[in-house]
N, C-alpha and C positions, 0 to 999 in steps of 0.2 A: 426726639428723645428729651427726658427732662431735664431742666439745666442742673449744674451742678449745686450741690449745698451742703452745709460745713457737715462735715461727720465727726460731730460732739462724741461720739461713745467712742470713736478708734476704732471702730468697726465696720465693714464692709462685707456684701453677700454678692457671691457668682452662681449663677444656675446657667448647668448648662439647657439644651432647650428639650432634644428628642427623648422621652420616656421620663421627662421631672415636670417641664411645661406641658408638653403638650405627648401624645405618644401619636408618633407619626411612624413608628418600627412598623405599626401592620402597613402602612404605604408602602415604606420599602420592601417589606416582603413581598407583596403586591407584584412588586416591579421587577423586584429580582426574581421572582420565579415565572415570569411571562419571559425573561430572559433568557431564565435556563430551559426553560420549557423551547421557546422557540431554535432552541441551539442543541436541544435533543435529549434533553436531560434533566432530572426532575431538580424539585430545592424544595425543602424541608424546614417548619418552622423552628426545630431544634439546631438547624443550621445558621438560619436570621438571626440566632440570638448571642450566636459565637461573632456575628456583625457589627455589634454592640459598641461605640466607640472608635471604629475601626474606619479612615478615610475612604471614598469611594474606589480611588485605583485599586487599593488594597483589598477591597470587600471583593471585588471585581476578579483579581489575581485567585483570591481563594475559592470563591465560585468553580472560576476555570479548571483550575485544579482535583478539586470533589469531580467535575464531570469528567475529567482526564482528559482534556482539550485544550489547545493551545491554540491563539490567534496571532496573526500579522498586526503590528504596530496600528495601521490605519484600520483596521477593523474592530481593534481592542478600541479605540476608541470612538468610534462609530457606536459600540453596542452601548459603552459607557455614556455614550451624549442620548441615546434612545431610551434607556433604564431614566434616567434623570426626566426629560421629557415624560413620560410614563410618571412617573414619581409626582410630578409637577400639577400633571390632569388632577391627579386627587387631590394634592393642596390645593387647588384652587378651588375645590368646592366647601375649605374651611372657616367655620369663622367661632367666635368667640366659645362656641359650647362643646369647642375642642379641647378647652383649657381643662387640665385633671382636676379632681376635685380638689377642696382646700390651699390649691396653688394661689387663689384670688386673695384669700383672707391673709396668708404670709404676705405677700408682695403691698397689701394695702395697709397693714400695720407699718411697716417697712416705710411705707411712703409718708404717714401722715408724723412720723415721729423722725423723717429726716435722714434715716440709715439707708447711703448709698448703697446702689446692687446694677448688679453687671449682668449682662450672656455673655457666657464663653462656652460657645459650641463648637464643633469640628464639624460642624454643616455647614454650605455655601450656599444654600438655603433661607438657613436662620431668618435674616429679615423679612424677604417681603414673606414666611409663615406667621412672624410677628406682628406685621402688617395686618394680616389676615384675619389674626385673633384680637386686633386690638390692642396689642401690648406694646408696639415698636417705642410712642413715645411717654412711655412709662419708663424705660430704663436710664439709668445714667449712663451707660458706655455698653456697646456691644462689639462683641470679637468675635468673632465666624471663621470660616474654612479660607476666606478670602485675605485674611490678614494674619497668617500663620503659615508656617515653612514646614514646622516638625506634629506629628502628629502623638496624641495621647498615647501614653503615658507619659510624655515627652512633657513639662508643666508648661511649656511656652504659654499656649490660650487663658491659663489661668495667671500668669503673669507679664502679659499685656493688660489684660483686665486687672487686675490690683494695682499698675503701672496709670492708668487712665482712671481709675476710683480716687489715685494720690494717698494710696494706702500701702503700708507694708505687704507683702506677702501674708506673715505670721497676726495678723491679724484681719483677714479673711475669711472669709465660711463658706466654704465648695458645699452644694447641693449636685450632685450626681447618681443615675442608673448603671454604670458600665464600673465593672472591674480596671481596666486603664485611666477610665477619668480618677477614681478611687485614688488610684495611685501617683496620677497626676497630680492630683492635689497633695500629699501626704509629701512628696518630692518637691511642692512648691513651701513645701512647711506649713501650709493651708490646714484647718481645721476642715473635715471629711464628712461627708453623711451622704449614707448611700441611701436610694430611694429602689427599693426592693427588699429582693429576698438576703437575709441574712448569713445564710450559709454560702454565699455567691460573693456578697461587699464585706467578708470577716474582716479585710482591711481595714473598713473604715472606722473612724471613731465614733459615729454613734448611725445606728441602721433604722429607716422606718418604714414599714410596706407600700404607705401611701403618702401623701400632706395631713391628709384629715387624721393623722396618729401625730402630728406636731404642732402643738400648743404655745400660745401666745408666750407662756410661763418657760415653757422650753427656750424660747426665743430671745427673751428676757435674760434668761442666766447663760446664754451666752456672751451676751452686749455684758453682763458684769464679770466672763470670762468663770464662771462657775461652771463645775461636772453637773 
């Protein structure tokens, strides 16, 4: 990771990873629906997307549920350790041209002007994907599924990371996809931008479909704390 260096502006960026870095959601769906498929019941992409945020036991529980099936303790997590496996196969075959568009141009203004930035993902994943795309030592601090207890909405992830940036919470700037992360941040006192649909992130404080809709100038009047 990159070492740490002064943050002259007071400001700091957390992204989380799946559907802002990189969109790994069609892997998971991939996986969870070989899942459910193989346990006899179908999974829908309208379903994957209510997944959004959501830790894997959890994802898992809700699957179950939709197919109105219940498992034994050691089987729940039997299926849970073969979905991830499954999951796994397709990252492995990623590398850098996985990264979404315009993600590259924020993260490298970011770096050459000295403004720390974080992952705060609830993936246990996160790294070696990072690894995979080339970004692991690009960041200054990364917080994943593996160093967090409470799950989004819950701010923990984003304030471990502000915590390891050596930045306020309230002078942070969440980059997330998911309604929870949204709110995860908004709860961290975290400045908010959803990366989609607008009628989905109305929480957040400012929405954009993609990166390549967020401009250097955008970027800029945040660091000087402007609308």
């Amino acid at each position: 990771m990159s070492q740490s260096r002064p943050n002259r502006n007071n400001k700091a960026f957390i992204f989380d990873l799946d559907g802002v870095i990189v969109d790994t959601a069609k892997f998971h769906f991939l996986a969870w629906r070989k899942l459910a498929n193989d346990l006899g019941f179908d999974f829908t992409e309208e379903q994957n997307e209510q997944l959004k945020g959501v830790s894997r036991v959890e994802s898992l529980k809700r699957i179950l549920n939709w197919g109105n099936l219940e498992l034994e303790e050691d089987e729940f997590q039997r299926q849970m350790a073969m979905k991830n496996e499954n999951y796994l196969s397709y990252v492995d075959k990623m590398d850098s041209k996985e990264i979404l568009p315009g993600v590259q141009k924020i993260l490298k203004y970011l770096r050459e002007h000295k403004i720390p930035f974080a992952l705060g993902s609830a993936s246990k994943n996160a790294r070696p994907i990072l690894k995979k795309i080339d970004l692991y030592e690009k960041f200054d601090a990364i917080v994943d599924g593996t160093d967090v207890k409470k799950a989004k909405p819950d701010p923990e992830v984003f304030l471990i990371a502000a915590e390891k940036l050596e930045t306020n919470p309230q002078n942070c700037v969440v980059f997330e996809d998911s309604v929870a992360g949204i709110q995860a941040a908004n709860i961290g006192k975290m400045t908010s931008i959803g990366i989609g649909e607008k009628t989905v992130l109305e929480e957040a404080d400012y929405v954009f479909s993609d990166f390549t809709e967020i401009t250097i100038e955008f970027i800029e009047n945040l660091l000087r704390n402007e609308n």
